[in-house]
RONUZA-655292 format. One record per residue: residue number from 1; chain; y, z, x of N, C-alpha, C in turn. Coordinates in steps of 0.2 Angstrom, whole numbers, plus 5000, padded with zeros to 4 digits. Example, Ala and Ser with C-alpha at 12.3 -4.5 7.8 and 13.67 -1.06 7.14 Angstrom:
+-----+--------+------+------+------+------+------+------+------+------+------+
| num | cadena |   ny |   nz |   nx |  cay |  caz |  cax |   cy |   cz |   cx |
+-----+--------+------+------+------+------+------+------+------+------+------+
|   1 |      A | 4972 | 5039 | 5066 | 4978 | 5039 | 5062 | 4984 | 5039 | 5066 |
|   2 |      A | 4989 | 5035 | 5064 | 4995 | 5036 | 5068 | 5000 | 5039 | 5064 |
+-----+--------+------+------+------+------+------+------+------+------+------+
This chain:
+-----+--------+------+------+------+------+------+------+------+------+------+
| num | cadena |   ny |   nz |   nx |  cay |  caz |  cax |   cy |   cz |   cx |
+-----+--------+------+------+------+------+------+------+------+------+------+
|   1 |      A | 5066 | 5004 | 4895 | 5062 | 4999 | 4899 | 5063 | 5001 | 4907 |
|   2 |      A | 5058 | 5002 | 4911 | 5058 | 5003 | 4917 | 5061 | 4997 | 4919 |
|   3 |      A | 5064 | 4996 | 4928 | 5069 | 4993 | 4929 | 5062 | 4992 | 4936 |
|   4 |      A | 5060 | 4987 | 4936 | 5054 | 4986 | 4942 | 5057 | 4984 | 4949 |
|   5 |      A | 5060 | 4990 | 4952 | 5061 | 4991 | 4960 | 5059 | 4999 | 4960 |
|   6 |      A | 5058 | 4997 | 4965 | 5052 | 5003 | 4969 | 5057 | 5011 | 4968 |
|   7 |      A | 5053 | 5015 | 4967 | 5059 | 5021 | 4968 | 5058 | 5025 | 4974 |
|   8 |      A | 5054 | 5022 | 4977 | 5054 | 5025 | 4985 | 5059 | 5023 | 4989 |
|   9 |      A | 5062 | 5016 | 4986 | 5068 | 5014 | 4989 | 5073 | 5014 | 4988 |
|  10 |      A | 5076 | 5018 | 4985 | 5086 | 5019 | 4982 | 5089 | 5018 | 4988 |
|  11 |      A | 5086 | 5023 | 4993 | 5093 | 5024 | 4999 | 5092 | 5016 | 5001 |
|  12 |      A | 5086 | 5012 | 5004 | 5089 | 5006 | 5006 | 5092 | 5000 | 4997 |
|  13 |      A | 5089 | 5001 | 4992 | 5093 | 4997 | 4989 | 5098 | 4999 | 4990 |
|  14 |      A | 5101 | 5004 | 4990 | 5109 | 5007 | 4990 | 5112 | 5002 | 4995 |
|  15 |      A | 5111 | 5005 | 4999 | 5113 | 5003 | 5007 | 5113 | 4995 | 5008 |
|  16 |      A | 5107 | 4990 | 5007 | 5108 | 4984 | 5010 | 5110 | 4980 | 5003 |
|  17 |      A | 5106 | 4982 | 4997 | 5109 | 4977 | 4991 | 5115 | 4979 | 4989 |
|  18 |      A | 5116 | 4985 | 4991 | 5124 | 4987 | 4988 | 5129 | 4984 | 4993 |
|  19 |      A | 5128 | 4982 | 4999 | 5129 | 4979 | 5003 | 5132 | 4970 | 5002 |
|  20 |      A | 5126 | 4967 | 5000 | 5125 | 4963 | 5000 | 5130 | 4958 | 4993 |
|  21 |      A | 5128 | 4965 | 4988 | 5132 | 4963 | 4982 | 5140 | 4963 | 4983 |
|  22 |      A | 5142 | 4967 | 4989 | 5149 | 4969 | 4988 | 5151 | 4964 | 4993 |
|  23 |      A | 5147 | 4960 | 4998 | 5148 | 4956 | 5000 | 5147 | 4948 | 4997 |
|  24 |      A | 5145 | 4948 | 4993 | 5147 | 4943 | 4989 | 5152 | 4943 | 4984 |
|  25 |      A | 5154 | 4947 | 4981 | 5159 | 4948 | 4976 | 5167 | 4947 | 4980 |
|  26 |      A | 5167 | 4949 | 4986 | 5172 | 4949 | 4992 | 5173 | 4940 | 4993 |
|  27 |      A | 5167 | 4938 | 4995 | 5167 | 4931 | 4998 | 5170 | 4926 | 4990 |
|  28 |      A | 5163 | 4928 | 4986 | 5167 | 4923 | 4981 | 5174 | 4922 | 4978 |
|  29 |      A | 5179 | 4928 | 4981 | 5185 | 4928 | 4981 | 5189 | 4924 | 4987 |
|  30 |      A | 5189 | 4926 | 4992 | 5191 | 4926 | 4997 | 5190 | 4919 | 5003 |
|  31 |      A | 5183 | 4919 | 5003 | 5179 | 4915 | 5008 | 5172 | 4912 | 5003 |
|  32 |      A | 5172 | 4909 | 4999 | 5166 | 4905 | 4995 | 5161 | 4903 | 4998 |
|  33 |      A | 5162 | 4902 | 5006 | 5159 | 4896 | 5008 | 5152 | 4900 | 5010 |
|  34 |      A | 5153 | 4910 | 5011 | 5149 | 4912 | 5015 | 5145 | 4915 | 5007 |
|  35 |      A | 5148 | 4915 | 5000 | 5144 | 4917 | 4995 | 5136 | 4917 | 4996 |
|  36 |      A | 5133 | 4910 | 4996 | 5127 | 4908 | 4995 | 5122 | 4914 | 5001 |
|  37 |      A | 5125 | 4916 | 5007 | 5123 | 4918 | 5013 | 5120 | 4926 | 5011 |
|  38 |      A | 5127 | 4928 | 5007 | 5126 | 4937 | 5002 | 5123 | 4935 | 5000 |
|  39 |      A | 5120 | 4930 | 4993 | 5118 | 4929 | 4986 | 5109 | 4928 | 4990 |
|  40 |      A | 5109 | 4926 | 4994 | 5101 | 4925 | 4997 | 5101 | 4932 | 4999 |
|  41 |      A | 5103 | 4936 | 5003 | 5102 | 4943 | 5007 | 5100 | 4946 | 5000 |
|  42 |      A | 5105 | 4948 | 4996 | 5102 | 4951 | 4990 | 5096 | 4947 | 4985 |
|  43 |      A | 5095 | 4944 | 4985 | 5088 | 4941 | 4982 | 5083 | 4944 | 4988 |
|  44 |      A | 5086 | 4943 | 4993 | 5078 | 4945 | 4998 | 5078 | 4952 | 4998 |
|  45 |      A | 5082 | 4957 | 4998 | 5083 | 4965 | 4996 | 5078 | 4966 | 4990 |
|  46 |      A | 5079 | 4964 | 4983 | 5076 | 4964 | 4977 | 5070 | 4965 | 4977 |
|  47 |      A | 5067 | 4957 | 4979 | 5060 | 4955 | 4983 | 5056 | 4959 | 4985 |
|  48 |      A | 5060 | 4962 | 4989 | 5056 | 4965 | 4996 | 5053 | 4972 | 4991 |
|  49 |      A | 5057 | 4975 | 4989 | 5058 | 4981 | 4984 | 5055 | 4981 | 4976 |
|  50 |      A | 5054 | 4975 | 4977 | 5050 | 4974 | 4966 | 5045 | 4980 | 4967 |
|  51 |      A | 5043 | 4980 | 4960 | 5037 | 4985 | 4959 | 5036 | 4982 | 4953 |
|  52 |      A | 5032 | 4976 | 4951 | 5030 | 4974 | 4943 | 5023 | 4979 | 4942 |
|  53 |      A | 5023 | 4979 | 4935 | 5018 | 4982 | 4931 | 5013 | 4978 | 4934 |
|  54 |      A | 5007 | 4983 | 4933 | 4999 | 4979 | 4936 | 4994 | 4983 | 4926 |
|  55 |      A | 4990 | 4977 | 4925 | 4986 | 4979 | 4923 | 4979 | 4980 | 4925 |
|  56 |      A | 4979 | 4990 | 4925 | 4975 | 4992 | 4929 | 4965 | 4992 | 4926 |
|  57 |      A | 4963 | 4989 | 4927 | 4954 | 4989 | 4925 | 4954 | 4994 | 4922 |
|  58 |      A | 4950 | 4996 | 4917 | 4947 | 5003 | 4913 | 4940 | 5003 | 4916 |
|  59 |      A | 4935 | 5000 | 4918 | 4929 | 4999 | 4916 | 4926 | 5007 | 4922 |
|  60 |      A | 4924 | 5008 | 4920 | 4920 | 5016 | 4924 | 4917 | 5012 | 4931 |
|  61 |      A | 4919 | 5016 | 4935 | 4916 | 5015 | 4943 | 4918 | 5010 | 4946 |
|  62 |      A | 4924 | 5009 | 4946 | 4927 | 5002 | 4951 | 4933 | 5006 | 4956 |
|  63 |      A | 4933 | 5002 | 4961 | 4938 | 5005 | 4964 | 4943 | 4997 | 4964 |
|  64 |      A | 4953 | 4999 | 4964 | 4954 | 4994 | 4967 | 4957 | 4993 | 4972 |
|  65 |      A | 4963 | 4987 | 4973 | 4968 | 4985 | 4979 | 4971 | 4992 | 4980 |
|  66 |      A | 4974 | 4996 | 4983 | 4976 | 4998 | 4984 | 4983 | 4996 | 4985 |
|  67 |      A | 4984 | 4990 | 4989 | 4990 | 4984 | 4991 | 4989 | 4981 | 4989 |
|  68 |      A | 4995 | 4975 | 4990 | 4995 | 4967 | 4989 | 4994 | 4966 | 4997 |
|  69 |      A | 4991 | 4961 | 4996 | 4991 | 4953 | 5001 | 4984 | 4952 | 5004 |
|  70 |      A | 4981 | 4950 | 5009 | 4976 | 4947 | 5011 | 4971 | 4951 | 5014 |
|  71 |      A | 4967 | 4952 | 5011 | 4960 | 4954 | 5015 | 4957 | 4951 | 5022 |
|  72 |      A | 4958 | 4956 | 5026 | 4958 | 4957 | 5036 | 4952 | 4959 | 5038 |
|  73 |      A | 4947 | 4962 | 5036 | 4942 | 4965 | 5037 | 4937 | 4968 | 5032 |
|  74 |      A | 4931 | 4968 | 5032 | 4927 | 4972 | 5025 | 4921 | 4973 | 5033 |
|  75 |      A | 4920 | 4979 | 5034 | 4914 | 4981 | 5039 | 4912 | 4986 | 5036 |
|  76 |      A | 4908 | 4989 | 5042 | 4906 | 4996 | 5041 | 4909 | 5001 | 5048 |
|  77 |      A | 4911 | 5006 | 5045 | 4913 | 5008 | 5052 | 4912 | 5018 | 5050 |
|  78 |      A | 4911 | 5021 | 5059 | 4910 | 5029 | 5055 | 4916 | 5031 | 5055 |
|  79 |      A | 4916 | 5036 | 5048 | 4923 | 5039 | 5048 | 4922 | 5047 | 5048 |
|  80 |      A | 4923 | 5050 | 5055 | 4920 | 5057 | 5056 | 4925 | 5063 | 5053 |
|  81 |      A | 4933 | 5061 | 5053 | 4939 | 5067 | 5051 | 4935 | 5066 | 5044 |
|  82 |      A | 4937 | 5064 | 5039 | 4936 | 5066 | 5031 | 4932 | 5065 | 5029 |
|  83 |      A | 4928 | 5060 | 5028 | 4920 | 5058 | 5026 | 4916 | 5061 | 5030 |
|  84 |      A | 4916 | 5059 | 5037 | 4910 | 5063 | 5040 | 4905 | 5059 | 5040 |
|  85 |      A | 4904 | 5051 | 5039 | 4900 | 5048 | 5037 | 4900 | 5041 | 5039 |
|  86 |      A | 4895 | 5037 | 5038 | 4896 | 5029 | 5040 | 4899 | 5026 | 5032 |
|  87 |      A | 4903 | 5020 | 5035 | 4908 | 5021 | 5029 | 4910 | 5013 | 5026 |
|  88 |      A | 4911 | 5011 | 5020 | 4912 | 5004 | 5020 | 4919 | 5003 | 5022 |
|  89 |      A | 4921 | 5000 | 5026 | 4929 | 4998 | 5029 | 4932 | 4991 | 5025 |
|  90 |      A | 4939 | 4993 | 5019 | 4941 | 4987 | 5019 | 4948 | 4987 | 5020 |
|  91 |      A | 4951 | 4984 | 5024 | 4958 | 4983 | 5025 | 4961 | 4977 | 5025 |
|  92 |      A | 4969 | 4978 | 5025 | 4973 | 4973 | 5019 | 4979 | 4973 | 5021 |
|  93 |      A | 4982 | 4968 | 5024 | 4987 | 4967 | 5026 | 4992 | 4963 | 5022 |
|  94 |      A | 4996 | 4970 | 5023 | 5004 | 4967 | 5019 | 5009 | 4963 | 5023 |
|  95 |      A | 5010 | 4958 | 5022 | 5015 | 4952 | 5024 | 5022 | 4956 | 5020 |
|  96 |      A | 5027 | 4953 | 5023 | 5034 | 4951 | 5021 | 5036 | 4951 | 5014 |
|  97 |      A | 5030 | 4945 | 5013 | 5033 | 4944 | 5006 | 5027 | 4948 | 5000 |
|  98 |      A | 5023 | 4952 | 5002 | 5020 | 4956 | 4997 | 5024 | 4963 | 4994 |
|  99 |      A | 5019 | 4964 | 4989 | 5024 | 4970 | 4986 | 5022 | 4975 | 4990 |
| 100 |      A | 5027 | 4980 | 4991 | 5025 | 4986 | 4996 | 5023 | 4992 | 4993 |
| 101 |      A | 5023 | 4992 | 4987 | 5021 | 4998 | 4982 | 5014 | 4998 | 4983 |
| 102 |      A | 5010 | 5004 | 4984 | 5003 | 5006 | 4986 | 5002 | 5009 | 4978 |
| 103 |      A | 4997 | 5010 | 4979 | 4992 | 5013 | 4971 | 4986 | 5015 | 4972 |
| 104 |      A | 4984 | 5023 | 4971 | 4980 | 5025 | 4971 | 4972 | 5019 | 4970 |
| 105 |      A | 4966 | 5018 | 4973 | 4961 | 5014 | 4972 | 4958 | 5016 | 4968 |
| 106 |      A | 4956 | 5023 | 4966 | 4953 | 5026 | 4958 | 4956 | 5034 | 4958 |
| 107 |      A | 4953 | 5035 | 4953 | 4954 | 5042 | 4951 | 4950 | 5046 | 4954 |
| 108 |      A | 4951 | 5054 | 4953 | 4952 | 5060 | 4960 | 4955 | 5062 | 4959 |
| 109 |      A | 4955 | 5068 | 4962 | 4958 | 5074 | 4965 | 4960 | 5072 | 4972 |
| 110 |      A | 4967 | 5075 | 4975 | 4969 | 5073 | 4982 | 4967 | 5079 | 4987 |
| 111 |      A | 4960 | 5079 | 4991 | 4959 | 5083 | 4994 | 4962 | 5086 | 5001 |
| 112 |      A | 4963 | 5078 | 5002 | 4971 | 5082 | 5007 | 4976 | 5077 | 5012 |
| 113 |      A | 4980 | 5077 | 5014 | 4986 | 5072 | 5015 | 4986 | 5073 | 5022 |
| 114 |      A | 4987 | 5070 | 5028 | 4988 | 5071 | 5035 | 4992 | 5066 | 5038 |
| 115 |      A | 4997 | 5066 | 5041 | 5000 | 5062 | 5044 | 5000 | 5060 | 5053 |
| 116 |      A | 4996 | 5057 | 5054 | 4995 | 5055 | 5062 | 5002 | 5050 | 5065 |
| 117 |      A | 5005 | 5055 | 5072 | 5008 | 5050 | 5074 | 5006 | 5046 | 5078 |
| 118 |      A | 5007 | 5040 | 5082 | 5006 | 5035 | 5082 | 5010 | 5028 | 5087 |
| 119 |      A | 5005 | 5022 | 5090 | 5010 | 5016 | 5090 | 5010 | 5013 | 5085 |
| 120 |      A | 5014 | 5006 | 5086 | 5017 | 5003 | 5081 | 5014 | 4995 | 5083 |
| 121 |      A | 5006 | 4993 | 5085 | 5003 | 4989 | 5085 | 5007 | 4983 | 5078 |
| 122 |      A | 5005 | 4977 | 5081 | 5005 | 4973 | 5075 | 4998 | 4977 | 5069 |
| 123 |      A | 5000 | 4973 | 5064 | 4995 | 4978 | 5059 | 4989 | 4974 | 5058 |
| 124 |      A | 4991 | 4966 | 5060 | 4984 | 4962 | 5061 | 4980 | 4964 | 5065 |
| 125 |      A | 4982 | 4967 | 5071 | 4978 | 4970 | 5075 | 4971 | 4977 | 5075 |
| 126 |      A | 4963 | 4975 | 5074 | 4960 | 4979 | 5074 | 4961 | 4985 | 5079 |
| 127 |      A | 4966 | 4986 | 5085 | 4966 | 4992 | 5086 | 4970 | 4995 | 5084 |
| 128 |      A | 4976 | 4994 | 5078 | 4981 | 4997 | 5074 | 4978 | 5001 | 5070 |
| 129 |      A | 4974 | 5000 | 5068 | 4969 | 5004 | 5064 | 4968 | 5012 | 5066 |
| 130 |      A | 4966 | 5013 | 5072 | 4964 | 5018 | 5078 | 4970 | 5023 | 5080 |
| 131 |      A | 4976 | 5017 | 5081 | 4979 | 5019 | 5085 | 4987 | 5021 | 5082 |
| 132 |      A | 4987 | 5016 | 5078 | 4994 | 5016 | 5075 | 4998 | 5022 | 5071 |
| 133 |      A | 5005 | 5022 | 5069 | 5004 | 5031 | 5067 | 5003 | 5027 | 5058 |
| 134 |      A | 5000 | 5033 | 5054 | 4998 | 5032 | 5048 | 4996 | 5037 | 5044 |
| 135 |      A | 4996 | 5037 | 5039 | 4994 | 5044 | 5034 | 4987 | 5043 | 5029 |
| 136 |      A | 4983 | 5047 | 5030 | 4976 | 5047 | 5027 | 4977 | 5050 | 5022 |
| 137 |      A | 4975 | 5048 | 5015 | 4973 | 5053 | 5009 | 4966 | 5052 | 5006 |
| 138 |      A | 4962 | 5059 | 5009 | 4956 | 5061 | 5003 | 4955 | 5061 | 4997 |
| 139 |      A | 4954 | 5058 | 4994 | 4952 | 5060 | 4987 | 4944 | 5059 | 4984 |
| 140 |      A | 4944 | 5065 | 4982 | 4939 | 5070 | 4980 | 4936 | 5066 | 4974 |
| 141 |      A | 4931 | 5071 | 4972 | 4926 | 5068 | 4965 | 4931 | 5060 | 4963 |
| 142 |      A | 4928 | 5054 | 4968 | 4935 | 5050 | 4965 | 4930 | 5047 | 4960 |
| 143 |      A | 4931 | 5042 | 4955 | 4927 | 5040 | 4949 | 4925 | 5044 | 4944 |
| 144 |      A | 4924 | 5052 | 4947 | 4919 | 5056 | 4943 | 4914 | 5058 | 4949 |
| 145 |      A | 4914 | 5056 | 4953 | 4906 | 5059 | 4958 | 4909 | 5062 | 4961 |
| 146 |      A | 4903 | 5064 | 4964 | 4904 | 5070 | 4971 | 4908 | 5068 | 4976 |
| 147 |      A | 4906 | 5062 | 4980 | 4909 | 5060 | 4985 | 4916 | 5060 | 4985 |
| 148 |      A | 4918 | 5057 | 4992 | 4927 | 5055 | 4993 | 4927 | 5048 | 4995 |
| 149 |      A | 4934 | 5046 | 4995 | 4936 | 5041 | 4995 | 4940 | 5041 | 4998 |
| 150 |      A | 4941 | 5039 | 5004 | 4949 | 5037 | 5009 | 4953 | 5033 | 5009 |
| 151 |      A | 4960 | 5033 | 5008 | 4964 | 5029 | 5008 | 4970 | 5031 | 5014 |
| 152 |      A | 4970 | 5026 | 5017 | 4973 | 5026 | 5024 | 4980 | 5021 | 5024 |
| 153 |      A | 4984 | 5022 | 5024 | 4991 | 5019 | 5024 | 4992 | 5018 | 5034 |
| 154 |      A | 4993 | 5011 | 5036 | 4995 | 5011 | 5043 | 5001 | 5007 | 5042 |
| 155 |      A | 5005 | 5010 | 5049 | 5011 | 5005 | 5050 | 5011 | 5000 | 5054 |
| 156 |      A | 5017 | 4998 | 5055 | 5014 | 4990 | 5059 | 5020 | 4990 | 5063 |
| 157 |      A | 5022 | 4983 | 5066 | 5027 | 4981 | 5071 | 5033 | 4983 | 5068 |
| 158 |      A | 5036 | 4981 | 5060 | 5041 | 4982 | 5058 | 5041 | 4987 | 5054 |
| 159 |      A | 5035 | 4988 | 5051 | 5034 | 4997 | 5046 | 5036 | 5003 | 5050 |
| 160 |      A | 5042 | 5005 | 5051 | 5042 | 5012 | 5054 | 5042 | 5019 | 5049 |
| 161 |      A | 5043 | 5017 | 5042 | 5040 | 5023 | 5037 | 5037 | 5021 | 5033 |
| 162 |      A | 5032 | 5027 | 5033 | 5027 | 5028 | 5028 | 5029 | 5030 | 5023 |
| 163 |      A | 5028 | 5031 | 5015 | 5030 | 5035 | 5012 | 5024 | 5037 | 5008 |
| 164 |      A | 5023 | 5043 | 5008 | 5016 | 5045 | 5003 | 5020 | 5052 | 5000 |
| 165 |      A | 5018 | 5049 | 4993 | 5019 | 5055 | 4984 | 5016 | 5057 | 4985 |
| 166 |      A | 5009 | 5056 | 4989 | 5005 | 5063 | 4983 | 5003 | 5067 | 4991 |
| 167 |      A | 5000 | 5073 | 4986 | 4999 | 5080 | 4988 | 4994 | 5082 | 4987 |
| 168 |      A | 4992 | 5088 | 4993 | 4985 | 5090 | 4990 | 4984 | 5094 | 4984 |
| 169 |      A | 4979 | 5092 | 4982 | 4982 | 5094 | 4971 | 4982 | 5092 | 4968 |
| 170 |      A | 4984 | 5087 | 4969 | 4986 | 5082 | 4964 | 4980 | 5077 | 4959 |
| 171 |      A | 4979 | 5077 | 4956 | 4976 | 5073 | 4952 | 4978 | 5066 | 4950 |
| 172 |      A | 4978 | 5060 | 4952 | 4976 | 5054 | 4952 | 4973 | 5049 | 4946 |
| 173 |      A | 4977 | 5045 | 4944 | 4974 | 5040 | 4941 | 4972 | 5034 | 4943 |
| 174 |      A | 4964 | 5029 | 4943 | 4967 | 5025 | 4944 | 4973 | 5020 | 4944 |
| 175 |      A | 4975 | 5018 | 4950 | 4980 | 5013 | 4949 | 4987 | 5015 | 4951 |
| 176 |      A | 4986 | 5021 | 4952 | 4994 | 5027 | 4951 | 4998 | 5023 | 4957 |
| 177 |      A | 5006 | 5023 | 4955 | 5008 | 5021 | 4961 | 5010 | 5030 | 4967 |
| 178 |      A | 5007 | 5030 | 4971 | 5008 | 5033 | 4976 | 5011 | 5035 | 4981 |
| 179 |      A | 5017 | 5029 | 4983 | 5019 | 5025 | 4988 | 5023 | 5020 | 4994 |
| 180 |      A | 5021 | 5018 | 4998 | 5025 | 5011 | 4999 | 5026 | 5013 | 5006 |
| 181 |      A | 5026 | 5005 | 5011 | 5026 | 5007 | 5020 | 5029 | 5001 | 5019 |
| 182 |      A | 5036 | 5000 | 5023 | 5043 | 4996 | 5022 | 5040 | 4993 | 5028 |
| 183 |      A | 5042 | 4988 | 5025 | 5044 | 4980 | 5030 | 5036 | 4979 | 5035 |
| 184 |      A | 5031 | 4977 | 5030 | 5025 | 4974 | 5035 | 5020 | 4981 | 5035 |
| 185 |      A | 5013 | 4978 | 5035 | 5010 | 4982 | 5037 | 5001 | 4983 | 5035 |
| 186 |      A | 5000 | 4987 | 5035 | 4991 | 4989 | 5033 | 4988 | 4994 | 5028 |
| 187 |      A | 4984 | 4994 | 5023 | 4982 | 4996 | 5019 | 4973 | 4998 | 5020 |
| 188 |      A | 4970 | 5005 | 5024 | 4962 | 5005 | 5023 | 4959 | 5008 | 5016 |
| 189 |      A | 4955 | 5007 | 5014 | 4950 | 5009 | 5009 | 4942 | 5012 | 5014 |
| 190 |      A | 4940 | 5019 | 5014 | 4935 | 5020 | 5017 | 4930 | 5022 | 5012 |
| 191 |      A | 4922 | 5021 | 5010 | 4917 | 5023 | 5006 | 4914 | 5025 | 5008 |
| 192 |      A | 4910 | 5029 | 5008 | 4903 | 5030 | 5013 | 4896 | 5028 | 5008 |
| 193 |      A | 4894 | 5022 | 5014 | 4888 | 5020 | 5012 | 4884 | 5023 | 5008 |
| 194 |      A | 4882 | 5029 | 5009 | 4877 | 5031 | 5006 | 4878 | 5034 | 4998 |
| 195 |      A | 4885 | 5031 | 4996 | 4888 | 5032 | 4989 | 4885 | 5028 | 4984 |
| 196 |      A | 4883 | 5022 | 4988 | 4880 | 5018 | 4983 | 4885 | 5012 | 4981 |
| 197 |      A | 4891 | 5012 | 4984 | 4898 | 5007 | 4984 | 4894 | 4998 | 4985 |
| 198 |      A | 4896 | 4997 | 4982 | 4895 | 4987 | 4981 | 4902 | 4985 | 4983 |
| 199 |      A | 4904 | 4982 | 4989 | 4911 | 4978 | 4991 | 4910 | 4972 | 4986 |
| 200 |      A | 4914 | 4972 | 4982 | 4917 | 4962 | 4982 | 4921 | 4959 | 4984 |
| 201 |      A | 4923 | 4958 | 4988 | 4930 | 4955 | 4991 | 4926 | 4954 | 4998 |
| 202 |      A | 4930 | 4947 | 5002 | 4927 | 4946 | 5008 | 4935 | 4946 | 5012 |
| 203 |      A | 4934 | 4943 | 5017 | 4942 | 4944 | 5022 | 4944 | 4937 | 5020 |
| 204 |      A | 4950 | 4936 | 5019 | 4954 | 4930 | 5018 | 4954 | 4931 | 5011 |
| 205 |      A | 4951 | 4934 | 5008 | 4952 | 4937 | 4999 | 4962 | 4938 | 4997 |
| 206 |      A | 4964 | 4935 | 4993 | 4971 | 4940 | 4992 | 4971 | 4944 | 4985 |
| 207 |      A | 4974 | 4949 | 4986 | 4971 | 4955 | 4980 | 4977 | 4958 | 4979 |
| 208 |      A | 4978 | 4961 | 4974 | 4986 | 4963 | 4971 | 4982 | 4970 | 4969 |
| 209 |      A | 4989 | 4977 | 4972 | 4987 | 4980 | 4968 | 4987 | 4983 | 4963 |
| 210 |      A | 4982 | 4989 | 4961 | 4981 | 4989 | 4955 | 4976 | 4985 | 4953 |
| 211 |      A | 4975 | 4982 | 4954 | 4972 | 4974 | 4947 | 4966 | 4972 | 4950 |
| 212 |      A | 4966 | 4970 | 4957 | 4960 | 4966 | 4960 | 4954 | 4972 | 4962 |
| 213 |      A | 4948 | 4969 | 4958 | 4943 | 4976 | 4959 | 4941 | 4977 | 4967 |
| 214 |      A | 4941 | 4977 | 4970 | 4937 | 4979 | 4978 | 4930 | 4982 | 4976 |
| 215 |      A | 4926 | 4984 | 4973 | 4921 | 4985 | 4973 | 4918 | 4989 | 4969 |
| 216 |      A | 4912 | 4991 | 4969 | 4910 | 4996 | 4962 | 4904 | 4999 | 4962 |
| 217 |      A | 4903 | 5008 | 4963 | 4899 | 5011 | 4963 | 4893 | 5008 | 4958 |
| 218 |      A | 4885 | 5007 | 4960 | 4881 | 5007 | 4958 | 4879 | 5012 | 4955 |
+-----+--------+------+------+------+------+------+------+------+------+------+
């Protein structure tokens, strides 16, 4: 039975719940009073770090969340580096208490990985988008079509790593975890119009990834 904490994070569970835990086991001995203070630190370590099962849609041509937490944006904006096209933009910010495990939006081929360095905007800010450092990944024939689909991981005030799995090469499943940007942050989805993509999701939407559809090729 998988054990649902993120495996991008061992060094920090190591580090602060291993911590945390040995800081309670100490107090409960010694100093009781500071127990309750460890026994929170580690429940909010766990938390931060969960990765639960998502049931991911089957139904052909849908794309989904990529993240958890609230939908910030759904526009059109042009994306010239990878599409080359005017493009459906939908972005999604990750709060504190969202799961931080990212997930492939559909299936594809990873046509290629780039890492831009960057500031460290808040990530509610529409110029963190532009400006902030972040990692792009292409993927190719994504549903079965010709086009690409962009997924953009941005950081934010308190996200200072990105962590992206996949590679160029790689093959993709919807839903795959691919993932995770620690402590806050932003999730894009780019389309290009002329793909024929239907948005459902409006801004203030919350969406889990894996499971909530974002939209679906006509």
């Amino acid at each position: 039975m998988r054990i649902p904490l993120a495996e991008y994070a061992v060094r920090e569970l190591a580090l602060f719940g291993g911590g945390a835990l040995a800081g309670l086991a100490v107090s409960a001995m010694w100093a009781w009073y500071l127990a309750p203070l460890f026994a929170a630190a580690l429940v909010l370590v766990v938390a931060f770090f969960r990765d639960p099962a998502r049931r991911v849609p089957v139904e052909p041509g849908l794309l989904v969340a990529p993240a958890d937490g609230r939908v910030t944006e759904v526009a059109e904006a042009d994306e010239p580096r990878f599409l080359k096209a005017r493009a459906h933009k939908v972005g999604i910010f990750m709060s504190l208490a969202s799961v931080h495990v990212n997930r492939a939006p559909c299936a594809g081929r990873v046509e290629a990985v780039e890492r831009r360095r960057g500031r460290f905007l808040d990530a509610r800010d529409p110029a963190s988008s532009a400006e902030n450092e972040s990692v792009s990944v292409a993927i190719a024939k994504a549903e079965g079509r010709p086009g690409r689909v962009l997924l953009r991981q941005v950081a934010g005030v308190l996200a200072r790593r990105i962590v992206c799995a996949a590679a160029a090469g790689d093959v993709l499943a919807r839903g795959q975890r691919i993932g995770m940007i620690k402590f806050g942050s932003r999730v894009e989805v780019y389309v290009p119009v002329a793909s024929g993509f239907e948005v459902l999701v409006s801004p203030g939407a919350r969406v889990r990834a894996g499971e909530t559809v974002l939209g679906r090729f006509r």
